[in-house]
C-alpha positions as CSV (number, residue, x, y, z in Angstrom):
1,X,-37.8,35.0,37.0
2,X,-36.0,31.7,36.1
3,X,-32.9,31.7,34.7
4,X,-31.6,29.4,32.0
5,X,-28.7,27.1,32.7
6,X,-25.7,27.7,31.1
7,X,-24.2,25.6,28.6
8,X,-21.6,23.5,29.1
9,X,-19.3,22.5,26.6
10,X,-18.9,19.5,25.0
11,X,-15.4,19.1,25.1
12,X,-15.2,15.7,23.2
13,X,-17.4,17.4,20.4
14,X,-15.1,20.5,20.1
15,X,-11.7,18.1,19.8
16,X,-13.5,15.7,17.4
17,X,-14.1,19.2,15.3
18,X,-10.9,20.6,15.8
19,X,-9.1,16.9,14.6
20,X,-10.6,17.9,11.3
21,X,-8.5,20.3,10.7
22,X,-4.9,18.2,11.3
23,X,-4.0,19.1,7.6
24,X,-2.4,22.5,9.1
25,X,-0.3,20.9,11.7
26,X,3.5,21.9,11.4
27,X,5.9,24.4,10.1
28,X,5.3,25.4,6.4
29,X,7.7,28.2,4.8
30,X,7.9,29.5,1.1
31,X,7.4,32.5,-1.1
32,X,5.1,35.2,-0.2
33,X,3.9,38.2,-2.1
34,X,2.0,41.3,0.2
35,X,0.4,44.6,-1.3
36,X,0.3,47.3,0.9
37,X,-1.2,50.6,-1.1
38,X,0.2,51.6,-4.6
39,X,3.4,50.3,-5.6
40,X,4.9,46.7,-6.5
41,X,4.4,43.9,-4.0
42,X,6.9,43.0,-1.4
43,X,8.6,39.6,-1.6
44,X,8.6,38.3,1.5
45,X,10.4,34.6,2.7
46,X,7.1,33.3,4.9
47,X,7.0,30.5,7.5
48,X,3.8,29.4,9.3
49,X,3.6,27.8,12.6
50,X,0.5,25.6,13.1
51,X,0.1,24.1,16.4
52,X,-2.6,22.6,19.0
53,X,-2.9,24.2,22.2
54,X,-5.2,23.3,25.5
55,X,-5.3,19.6,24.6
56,X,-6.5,19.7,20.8
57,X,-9.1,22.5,21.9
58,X,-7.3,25.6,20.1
59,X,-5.3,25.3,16.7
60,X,-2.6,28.0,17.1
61,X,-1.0,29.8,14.2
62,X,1.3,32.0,13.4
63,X,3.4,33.7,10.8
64,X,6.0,35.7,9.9
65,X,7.2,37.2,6.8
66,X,11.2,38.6,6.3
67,X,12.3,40.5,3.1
68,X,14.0,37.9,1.4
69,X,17.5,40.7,1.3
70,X,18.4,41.9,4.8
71,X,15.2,39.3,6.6
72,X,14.2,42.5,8.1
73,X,10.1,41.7,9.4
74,X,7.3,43.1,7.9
75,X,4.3,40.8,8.2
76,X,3.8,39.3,11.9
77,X,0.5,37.9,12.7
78,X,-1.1,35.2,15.3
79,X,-4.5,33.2,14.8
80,X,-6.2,31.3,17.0
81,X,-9.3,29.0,15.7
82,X,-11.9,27.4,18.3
83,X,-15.1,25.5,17.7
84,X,-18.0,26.2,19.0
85,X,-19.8,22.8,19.7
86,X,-23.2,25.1,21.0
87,X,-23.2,27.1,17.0
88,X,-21.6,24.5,16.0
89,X,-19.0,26.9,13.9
90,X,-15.1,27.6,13.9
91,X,-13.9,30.9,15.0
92,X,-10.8,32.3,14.3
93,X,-9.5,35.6,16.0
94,X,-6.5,37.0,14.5
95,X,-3.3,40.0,15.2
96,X,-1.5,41.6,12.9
97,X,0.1,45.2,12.6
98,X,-1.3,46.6,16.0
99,X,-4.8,45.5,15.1
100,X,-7.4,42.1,15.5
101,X,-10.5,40.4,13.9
102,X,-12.6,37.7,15.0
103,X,-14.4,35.8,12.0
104,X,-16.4,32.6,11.5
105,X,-14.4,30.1,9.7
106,X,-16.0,27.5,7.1
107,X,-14.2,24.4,6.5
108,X,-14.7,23.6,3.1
109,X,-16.5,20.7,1.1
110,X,-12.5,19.2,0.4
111,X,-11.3,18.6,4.0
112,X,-8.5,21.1,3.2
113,X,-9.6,24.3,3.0
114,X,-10.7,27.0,4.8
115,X,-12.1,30.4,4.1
116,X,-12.9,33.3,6.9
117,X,-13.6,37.1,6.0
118,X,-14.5,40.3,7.6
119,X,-16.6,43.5,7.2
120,X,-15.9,46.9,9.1
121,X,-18.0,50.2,7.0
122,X,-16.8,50.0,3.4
123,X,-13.9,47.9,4.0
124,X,-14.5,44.0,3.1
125,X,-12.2,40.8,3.2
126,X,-12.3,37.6,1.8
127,X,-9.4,34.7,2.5
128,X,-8.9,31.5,1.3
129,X,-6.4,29.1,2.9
130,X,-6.0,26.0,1.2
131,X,-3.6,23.0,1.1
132,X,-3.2,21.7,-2.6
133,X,-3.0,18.0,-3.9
134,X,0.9,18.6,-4.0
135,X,0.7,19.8,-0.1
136,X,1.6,23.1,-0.8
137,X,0.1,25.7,1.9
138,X,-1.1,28.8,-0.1
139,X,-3.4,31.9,1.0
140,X,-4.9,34.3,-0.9
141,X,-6.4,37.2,1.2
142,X,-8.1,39.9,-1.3
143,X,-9.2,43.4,0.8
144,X,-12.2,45.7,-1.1
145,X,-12.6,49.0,0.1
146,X,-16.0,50.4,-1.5
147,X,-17.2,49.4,-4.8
């Protein structure tokens, strides 16, 4: 039996890829609006923390949501996004509330977008991070359970 060599990474490829996604970089914080089962949304104050890590090889981000009253924390979550210079795909893996994903990422036609989902039995997800023509961060993350 002969044995296939392994791959070996392409470093220069994988920060060139990850350079294209500078339009995250730095600390964004606003308005956000979270449904969690029945009820009215929860008003949160939101900041986002989007750094490089490992020499431009991992974008690092992470968030945190307060109730805008008493800034007590509700939403806490940490992504991490890599490219994969042998698929030649992003991949983001993700924490929040005790639990994690990993997910392909597509960067998007404008240079300033990104969307990423998941699929686990009936339950489906869809996000869409974007930054606007005014430079405002916003994410919409919709969650289907069945039909």
């Amino acid at each position: 039996m002969t044995q296939q060599p392994l791959h070996q990474p392409d470093l220069e490829k994988q920060r060139a890829a990850m350079e294209k996604l500078d339009f995250l970089i730095g600390t964004w914080f606003g308005e956000s609006h979270v449904q969690r089962g029945a009820g009215d949304p929860t008003t949160l104050a939101q900041t986002e923390e989007v750094r490089y890590k490992l020499d431009g090889l991992l974008l690092v981000i992470g968030g945190m949501g307060r109730t805008q009253e008493d800034q007590t924390p509700v939403l806490q979550a940490l992504g991490i996004i890599s490219y994969d210079d042998a698929t030649g795909s992003y991949r983001i893996r993700t924490w929040n509330d005790g639990r994690y994903l990993e997910s392909d990422v597509q960067l998007l036609g404008d240079g300033r977008s990104l969307r990423w989902g998941f699929g686990v039995g009936e339950i489906r997800s869809s996000s869409l991070l974007q930054i606007d023509k005014e430079g405002q961060w916003t994410e919409i993350a919709e969650l289907m359970i069945g039909s």
